[in-house]
C-alpha positions as CSV (number, residue, x, y, z in Angstrom):
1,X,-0.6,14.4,32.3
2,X,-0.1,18.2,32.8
3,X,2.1,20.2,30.5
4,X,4.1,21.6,33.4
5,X,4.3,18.3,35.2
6,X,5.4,16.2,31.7
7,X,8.1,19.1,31.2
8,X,10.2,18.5,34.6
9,X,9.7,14.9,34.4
10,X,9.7,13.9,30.9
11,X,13.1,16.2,30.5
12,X,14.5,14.6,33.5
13,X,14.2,11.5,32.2
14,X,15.4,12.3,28.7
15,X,18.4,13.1,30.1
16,X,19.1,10.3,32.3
17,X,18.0,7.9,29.4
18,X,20.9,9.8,27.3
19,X,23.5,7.8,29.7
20,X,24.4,4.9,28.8
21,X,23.6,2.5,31.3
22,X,26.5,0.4,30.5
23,X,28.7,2.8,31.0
24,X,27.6,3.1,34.9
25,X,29.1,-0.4,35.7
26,X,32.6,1.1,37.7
27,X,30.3,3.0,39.6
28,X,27.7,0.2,39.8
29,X,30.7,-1.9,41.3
30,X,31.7,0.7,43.8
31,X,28.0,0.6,44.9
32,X,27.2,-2.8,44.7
33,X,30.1,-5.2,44.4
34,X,29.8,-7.4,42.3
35,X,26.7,-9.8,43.5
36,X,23.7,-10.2,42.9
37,X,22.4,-6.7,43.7
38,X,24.3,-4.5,41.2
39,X,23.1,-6.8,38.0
40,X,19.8,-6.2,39.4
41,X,20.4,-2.5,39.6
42,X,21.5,-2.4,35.4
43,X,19.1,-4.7,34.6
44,X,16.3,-1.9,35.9
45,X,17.9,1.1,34.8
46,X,18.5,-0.8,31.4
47,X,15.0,-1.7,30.8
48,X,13.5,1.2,32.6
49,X,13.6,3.7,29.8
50,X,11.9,1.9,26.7
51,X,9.3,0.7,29.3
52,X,9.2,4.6,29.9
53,X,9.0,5.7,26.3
54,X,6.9,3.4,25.3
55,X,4.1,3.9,28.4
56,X,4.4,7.2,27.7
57,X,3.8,7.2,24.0
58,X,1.0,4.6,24.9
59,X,-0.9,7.4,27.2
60,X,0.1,10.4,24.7
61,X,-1.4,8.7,21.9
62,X,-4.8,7.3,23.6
63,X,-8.1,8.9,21.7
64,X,-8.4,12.4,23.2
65,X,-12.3,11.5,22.4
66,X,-12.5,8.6,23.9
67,X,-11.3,10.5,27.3
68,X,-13.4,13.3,26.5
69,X,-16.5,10.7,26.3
70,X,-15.4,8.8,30.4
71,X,-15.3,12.8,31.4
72,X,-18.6,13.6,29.8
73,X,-20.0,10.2,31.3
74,X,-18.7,11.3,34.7
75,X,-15.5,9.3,35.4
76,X,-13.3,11.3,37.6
77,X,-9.4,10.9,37.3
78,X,-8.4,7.3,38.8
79,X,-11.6,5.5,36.7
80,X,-10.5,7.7,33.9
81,X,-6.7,6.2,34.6
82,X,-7.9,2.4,34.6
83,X,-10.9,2.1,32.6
84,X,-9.5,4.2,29.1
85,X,-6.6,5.1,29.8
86,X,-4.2,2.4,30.9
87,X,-6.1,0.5,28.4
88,X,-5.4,2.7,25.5
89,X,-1.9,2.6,26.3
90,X,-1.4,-1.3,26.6
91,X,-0.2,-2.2,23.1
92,X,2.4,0.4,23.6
93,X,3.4,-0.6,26.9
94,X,4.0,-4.1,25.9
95,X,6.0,-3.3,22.8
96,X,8.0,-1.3,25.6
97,X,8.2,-4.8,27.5
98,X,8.9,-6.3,24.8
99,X,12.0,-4.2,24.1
100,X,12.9,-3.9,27.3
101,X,13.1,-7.6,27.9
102,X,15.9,-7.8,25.0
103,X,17.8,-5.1,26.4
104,X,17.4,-6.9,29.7
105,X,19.2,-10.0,27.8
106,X,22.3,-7.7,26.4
107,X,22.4,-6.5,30.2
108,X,22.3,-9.6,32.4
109,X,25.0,-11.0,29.6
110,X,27.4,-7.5,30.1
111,X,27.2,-7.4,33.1
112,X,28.1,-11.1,34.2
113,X,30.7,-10.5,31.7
114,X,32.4,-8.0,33.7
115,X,31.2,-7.8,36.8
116,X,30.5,-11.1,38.5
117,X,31.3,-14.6,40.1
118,X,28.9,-16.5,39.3
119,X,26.2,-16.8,36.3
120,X,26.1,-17.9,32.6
121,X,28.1,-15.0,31.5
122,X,30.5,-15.9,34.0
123,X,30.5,-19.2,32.9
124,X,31.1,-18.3,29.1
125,X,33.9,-15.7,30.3
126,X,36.0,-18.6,32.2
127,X,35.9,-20.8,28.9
128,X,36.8,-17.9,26.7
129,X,40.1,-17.9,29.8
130,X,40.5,-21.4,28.8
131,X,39.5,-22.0,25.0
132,X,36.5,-23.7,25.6
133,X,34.5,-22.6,22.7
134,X,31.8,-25.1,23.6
135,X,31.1,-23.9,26.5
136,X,31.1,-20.7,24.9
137,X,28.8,-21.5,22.5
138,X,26.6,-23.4,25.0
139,X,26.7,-20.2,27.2
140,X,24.8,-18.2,23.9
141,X,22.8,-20.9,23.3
142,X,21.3,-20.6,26.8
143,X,20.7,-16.9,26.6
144,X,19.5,-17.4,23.1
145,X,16.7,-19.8,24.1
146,X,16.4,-17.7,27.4
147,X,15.3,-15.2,25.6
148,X,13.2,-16.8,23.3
149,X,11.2,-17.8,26.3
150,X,10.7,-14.4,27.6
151,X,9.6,-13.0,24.1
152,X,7.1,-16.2,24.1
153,X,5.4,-15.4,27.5
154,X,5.3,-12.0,26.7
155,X,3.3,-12.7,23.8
156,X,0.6,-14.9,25.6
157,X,0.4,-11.8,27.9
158,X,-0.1,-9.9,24.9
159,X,-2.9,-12.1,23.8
160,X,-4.9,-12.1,26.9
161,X,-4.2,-8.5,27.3
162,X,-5.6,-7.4,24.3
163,X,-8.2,-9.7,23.0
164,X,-10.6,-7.0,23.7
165,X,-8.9,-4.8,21.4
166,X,-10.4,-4.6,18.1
167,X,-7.4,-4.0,16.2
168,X,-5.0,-6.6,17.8
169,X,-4.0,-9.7,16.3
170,X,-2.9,-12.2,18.0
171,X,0.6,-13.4,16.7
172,X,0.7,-16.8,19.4
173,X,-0.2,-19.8,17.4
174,X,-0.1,-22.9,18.4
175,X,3.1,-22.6,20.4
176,X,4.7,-20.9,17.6
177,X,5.4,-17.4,17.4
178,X,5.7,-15.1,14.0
């Protein structure tokens, strides 16, 4: 990444990142309504930014020799990209997925919450309406175990990811996770 270019963008982004994304639902709503569409829309700009960071720190932090070596070995740019790049950056950019899946979680959950007709969150909302605490509690439950899920298939990815890595260790046993 050039200097220049990771200026414009990188600032761009910092500052975008520095709104809430939350805090966008009126105006998602104006947008969007309140379907389908616009909890798609927060769930992306919610998990966009610690996928960002992270892929970024992932690429920033690759072995400047190990680039220096595909260069001296003759790999132009998109090689260079795919072959030692990308690569160097994948435990970073799955700790960003990671992340980004839990934040997707908190999302989803706000903004059913507020701004839908349908959904889990919707669900749990109606039975707070009507003192249903198990429903409630069912409703967290779900997300709860929902998320568990996604954390567990993002650590199988994980595993065959980076099984050439030779400093990962793989934290998917038997079904279990640590």
């Amino acid at each position: 990444i050039s200097r220049p270019a990771e200026t414009v963008f990188d600032s761009s982004m910092q500052m975008l990142r520095n709104v809430p994304h939350l805090a966008i639902i009126p105006l998602v709503i104006l947008w969007f309504g309140i379907g389908e569409e616009a909890k798609i829309f927060l769930v992306a700009i919610g998990t966009a930014f610690p996928l960002y960071l992270n892929t970024f720190h992932g690429i920033r932090t690759v072995d400047p020799k190990l680039i220096e070596m595909a260069r001296v070995y003759g790999l132009g740019p998109v090689p260079l990209f795919w072959r030692v790049i990308l690569p160097g950056a994948m435990p970073s950019i799955l700790v960003g997925l990671r992340f980004s899946l839990g934040l997707m979680w908190l999302t989803l959950i706000v903004a059913e919450t507020i701004s839908a007709s349908s959904g889990i969150g919707y669900m749990t909302m109606n039975a707070r309406e009507f003192l249903q605490t198990d429903v409630v509690v069912l409703g967290i439950l779900v997300y709860a175990l929902l998320g568990k899920l996604a954390d567990f298939i993002t650590r199988l990815l994980e595993a065959r990811a980076l099984a050439w890595h030779p400093t990962y260790r793989p934290t998917v046993t038997r079904g279990a996770t640590s």
